[in-house]
C-alpha positions as CSV (number, residue, x, y, z in Angstrom):
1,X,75.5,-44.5,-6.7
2,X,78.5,-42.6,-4.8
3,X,78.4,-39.8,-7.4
4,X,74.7,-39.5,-7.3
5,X,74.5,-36.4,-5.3
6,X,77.0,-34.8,-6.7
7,X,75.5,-35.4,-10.4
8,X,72.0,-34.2,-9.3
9,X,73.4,-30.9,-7.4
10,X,75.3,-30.2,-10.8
11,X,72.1,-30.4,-12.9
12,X,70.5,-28.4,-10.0
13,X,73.2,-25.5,-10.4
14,X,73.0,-25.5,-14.1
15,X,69.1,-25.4,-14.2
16,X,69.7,-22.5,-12.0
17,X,71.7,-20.9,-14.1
18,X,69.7,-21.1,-17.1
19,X,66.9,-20.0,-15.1
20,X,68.9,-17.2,-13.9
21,X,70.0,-16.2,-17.7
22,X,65.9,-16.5,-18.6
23,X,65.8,-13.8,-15.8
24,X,68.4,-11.5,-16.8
25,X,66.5,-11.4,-20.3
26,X,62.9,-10.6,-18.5
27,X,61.8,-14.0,-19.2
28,X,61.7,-15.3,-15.9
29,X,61.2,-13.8,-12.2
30,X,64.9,-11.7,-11.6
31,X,63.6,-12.9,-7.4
32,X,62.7,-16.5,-8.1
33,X,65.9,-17.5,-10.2
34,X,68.7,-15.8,-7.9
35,X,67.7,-17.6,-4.8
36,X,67.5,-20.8,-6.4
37,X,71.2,-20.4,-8.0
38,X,72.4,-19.6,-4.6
39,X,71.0,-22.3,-2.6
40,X,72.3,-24.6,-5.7
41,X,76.1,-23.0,-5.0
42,X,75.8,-23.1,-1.9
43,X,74.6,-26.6,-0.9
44,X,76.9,-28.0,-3.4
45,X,80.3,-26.5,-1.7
46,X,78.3,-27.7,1.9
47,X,78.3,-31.0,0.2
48,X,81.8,-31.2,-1.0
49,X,83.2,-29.6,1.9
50,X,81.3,-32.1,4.5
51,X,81.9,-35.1,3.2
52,X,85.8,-35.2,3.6
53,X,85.5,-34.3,7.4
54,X,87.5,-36.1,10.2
55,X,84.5,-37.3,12.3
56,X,86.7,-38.5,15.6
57,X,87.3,-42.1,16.8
């Protein structure tokens, strides 16, 4: 259960990805696919970057 969110923003990412690569090959929206691969990055280094933070006593 403690790698849960970090297994579900992986498989978030990596259907991004795939989305994005549908995209490049005019399958898929170019405008849909590219924001979703960014927010994907992006909340996954805000998650692992968070989580290790000294919170005070």
């Amino acid at each position: 259960m403690k790698n849960l969110p970090i297994i579900l923003l992986i498989l978030f990412i990596i259907i991004g990805f795939s989305l994005h690569i549908l995209a490049l090959m005019k399958v898929f929206p170019l405008i849909i696919s590219t924001p979703l691969l960014f927010i994907g990055i992006l909340t996954f280094l805000f998650y692992l970057n968070d989580r290790r933070r000294f919170r005070g006593f």
